[in-house]
C-alpha positions in Angstrom: 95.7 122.7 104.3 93.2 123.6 107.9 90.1 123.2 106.4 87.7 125.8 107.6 85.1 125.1 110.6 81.8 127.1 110.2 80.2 129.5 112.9 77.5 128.3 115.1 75.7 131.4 116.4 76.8 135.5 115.8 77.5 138.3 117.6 75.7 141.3 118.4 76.2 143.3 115.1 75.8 139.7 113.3 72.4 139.3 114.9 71.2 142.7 114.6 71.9 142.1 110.3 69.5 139.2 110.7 66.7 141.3 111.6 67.2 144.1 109.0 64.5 144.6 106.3 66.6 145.2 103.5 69.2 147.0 101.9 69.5 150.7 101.3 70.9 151.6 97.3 74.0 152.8 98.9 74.6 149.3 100.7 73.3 146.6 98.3 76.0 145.7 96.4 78.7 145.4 99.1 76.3 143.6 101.2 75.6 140.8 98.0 79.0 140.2 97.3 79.9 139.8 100.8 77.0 136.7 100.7 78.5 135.4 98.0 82.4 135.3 98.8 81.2 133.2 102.6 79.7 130.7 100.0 83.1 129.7 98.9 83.5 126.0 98.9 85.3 124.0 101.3 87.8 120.4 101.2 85.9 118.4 103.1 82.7 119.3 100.6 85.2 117.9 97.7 86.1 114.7 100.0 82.5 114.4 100.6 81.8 115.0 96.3 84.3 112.2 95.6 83.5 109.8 98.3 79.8 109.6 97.1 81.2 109.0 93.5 83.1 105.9 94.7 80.4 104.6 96.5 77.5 105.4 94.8 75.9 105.6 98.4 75.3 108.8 100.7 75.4 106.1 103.2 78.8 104.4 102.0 80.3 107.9 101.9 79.4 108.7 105.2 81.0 106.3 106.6 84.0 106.5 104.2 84.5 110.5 105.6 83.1 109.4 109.2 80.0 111.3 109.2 76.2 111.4 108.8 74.5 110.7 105.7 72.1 113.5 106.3 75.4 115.2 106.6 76.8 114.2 103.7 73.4 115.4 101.9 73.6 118.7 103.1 77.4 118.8 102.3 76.6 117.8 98.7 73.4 120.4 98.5 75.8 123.0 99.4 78.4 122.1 96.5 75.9 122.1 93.9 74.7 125.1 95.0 77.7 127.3 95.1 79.0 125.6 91.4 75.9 126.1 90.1 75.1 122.3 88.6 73.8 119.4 89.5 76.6 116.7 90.1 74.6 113.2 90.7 71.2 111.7 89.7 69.0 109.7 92.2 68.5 106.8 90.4 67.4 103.3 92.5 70.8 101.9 91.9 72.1 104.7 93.8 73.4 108.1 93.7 74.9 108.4 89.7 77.3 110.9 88.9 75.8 113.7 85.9 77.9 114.6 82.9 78.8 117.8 84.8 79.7 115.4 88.0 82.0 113.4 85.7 84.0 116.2 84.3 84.1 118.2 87.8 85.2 114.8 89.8 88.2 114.6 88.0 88.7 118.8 89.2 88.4 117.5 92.2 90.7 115.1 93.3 93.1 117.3 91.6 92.7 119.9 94.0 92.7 117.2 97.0 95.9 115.7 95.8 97.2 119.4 95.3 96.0 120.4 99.3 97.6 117.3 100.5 101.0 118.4 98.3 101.4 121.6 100.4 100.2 119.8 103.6 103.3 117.2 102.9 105.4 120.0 101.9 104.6 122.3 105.0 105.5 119.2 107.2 109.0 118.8 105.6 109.7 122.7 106.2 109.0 121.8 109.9 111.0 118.8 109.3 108.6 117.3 112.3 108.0 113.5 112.2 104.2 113.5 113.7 101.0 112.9 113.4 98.7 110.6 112.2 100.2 108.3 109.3 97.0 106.4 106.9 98.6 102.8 106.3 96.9 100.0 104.5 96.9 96.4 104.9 96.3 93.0 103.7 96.6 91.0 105.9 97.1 89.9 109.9 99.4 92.2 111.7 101.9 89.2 112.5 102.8 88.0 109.2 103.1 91.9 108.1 106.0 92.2 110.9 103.7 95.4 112.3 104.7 94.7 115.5 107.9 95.4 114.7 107.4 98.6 113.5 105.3 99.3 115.9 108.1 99.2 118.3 110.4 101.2 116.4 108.3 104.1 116.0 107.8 104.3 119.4 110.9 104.1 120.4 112.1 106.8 118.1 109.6 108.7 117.3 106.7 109.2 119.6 104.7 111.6 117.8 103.9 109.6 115.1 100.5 107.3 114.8 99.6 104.7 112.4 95.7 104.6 111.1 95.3 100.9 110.0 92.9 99.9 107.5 92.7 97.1 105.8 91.1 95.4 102.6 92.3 93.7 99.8 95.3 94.3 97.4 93.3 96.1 95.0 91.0 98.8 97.6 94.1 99.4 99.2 96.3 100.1 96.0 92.8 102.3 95.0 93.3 104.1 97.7 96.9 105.1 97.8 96.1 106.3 94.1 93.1 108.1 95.5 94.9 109.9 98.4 92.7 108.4 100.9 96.2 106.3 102.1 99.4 108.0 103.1 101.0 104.0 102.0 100.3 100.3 102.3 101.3 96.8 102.1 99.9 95.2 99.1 100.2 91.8 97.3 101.0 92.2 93.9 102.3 89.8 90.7 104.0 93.3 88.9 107.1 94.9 89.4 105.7 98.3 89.1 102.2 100.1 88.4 101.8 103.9 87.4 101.0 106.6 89.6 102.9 104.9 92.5 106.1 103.9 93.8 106.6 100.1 94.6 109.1 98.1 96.7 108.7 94.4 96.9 109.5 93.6 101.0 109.2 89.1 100.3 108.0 86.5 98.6 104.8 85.1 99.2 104.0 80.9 98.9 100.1 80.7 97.6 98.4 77.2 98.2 94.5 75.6 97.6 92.8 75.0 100.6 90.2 72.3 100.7 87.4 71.8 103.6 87.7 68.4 105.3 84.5 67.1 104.4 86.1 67.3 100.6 89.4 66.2 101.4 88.1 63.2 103.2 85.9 62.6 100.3 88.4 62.8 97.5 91.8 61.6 98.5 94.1 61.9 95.8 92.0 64.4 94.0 93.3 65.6 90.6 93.5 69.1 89.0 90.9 68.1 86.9 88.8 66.8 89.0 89.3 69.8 91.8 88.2 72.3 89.1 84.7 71.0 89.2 84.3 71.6 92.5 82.7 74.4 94.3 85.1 77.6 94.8 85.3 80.2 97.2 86.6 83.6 94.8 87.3 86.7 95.6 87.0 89.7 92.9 88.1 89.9 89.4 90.6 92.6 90.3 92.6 90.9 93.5 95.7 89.0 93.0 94.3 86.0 94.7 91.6 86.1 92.0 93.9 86.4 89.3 96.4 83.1 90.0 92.7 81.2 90.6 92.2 82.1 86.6 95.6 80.6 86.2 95.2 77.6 88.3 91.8 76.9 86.2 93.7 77.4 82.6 96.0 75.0 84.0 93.2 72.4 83.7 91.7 73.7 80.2 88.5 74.9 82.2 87.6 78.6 82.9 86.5 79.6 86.8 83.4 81.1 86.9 82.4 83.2 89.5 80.2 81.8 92.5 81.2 82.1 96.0 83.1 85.3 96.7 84.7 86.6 99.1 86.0 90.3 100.6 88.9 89.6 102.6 91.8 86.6 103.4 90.0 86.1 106.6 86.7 85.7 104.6 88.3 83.1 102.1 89.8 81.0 105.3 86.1 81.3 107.1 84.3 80.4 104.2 86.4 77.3 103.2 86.4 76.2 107.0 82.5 76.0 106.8 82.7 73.6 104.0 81.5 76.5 101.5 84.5 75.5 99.0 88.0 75.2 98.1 90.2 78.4 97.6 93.7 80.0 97.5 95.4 81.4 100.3 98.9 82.0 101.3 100.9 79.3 103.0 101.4 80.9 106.3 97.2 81.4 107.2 96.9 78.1 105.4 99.4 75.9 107.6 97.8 77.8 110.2 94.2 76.9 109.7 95.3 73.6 109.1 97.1 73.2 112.3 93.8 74.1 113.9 91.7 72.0 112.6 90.1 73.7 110.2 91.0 72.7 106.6 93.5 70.6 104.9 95.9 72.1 102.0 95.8 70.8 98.9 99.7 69.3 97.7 99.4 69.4 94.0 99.8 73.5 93.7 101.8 76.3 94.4 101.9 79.8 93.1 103.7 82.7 94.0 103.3 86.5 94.6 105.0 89.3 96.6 104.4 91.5 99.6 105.0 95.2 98.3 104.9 98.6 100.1 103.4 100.9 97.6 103.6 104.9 98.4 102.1 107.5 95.6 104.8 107.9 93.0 104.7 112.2 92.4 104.3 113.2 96.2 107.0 114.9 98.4 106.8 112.4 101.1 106.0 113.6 104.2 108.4 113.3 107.5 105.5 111.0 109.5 105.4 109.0 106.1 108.9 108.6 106.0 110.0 107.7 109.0 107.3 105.0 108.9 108.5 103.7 105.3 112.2 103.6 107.1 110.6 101.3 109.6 108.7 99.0 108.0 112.5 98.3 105.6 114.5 98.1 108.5 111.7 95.4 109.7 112.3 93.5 106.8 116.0 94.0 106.0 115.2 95.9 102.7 
């Protein structure tokens, strides 16, 4: 769906409105409802309403619909005034969505999941495989084989352009759900999860990573005895986090939550500066260890997968498809 780009300046007869006093009895009504229908609101307003509820920042949504904060201020001042209510509370915590914000939030990413329906659906009447494809990722391009499908797209088809972002398991997943993602790799411990469709692409090997001051310290260092060291997490909701609860059950203890961090690389920083142990998958581990880095733990190993997720109900788009096709053929699925 184009989204609509406003005026700057008017023409002649435009101007020359501007100046009038005011409007005759014959002319007032017409005139009234003509300023009301070029009120109507727009998508990017709604993007704009939803990104500031996920944030809970007109800073963090700007930057999550690539604008301006003042920008996004006067996108949401607009909203509220063409519905009529106020959506969010300024509170010192950040920007809190009102009763009416609640119930209206959910109206709108209805009706931005609906426009990018009939955008996926227009593109599959073309039958054109182009433009700009929104893929998440997890982790370093190598070990996702993206060169690969780098390589294929361009071969075949030259029009199409992958957006990378990537994050976590869980933002990324979030985001497919959210329509802010077209797909994504993710690493997930289910088979399935509702609202999207899931294909598991490999195994993935998941070790403890020590720093060398605390490997040289503790040689031989038992379960027990590595629980009550300092950890490097990551949050409640990430898969890493989640096989770290497991790991710590293992030893009749319960992790508590210290050191956290945002991202792989973060984890494998964080443990290289002697900030803690943590989890990470075999293939970055082997690979910081091989540098220098950090040593790997021998007495655990957990395992997960490496998933391509797509949202479940959507008519898949021909850029999105030829993409999925790709990535498959990159790992023999």
């Amino acid at each position: 769906m184009k989204e609509s780009i406003p005026r700057i300046g008017a023409g002649p007869r435009e101007c020359h409105s501007l100046l009038w006093s005011g409007p005759s009895e014959k002319t007032k009504g017409p005139r009234v409802a003509a300023r009301s229908q070029s009120a109507a609101m727009e998508l990017y307003q709604l993007k704009t309403f939803v990104a500031i509820a996920r944030e809970g920042s007109l800073t963090r949504a700007a930057e999550r619909v690539f604008t301006s904060a003042p920008a996004v201020s006067a996108q949401l001042k607009a909203l509220e005034d063409e519905l009529g209510v106020r959506l969010f509370e300024r509170t010192p915590r950040g920007m809190t969505p009102t009763p009416a914000g609640l119930s209206l939030l959910e109206e709108a990413e209805r009706t931005l999941a609906s426009a990018l329906r009939m955008r996926s659906a227009a593109e599959q009447l073309r039958g054109a495989a182009q433009g700009v494809v929104r893929f998440g990722t997890v982790v370093d391009p190598v070990s996702l084989r993206l060169g690969d499908v780098l390589v294929k797209l361009a071969e075949r088809h030259p029009q199409v352009t992958l957006q990378l972002r990537q994050g976590l398991s869980y933002e990324t997943a979030s985001a497919v759900e959210r329509g802010e993602l077209d797909c994504a790799y993710t690493l997930s411990d289910v088979a399935s999860r509702e609202g999207l469709t899931l294909h598991r692409l490999a195994p993935v090997d998941l070790v403890v990573v020590l720093p060398l001051p605390m490997a040289g310290a503790h040689p031989g260092l038992s379960l027990e005895a590595l629980t009550e060291q300092p950890w490097v997490g990551t949050p409640p909701t990430c898969v890493l986090r989640a096989h770290l609860d497991r790991l710590f059950a293992g030893a009749g203890r319960e992790y508590r939550q210290g050191r956290t961090a945002d991202s792989e690389s973060a984890v494998r920083s964080m443990v290289a500066s002697g900030m803690g142990a943590g989890l990470m998958r075999l293939d970055q581990a082997e690979q910081g260890e091989r540098n220098g880095e950090l040593a790997i733990w021998p007495g655990w190993r957990a395992h997960t997968w490496l998933c391509w997720i797509e949202p479940a109900a959507l008519a898949r788009a021909p850029a999105v498809e030829v993409v999925r096709q790709a990535v498959f053929e990159a790992w023999g699925v």
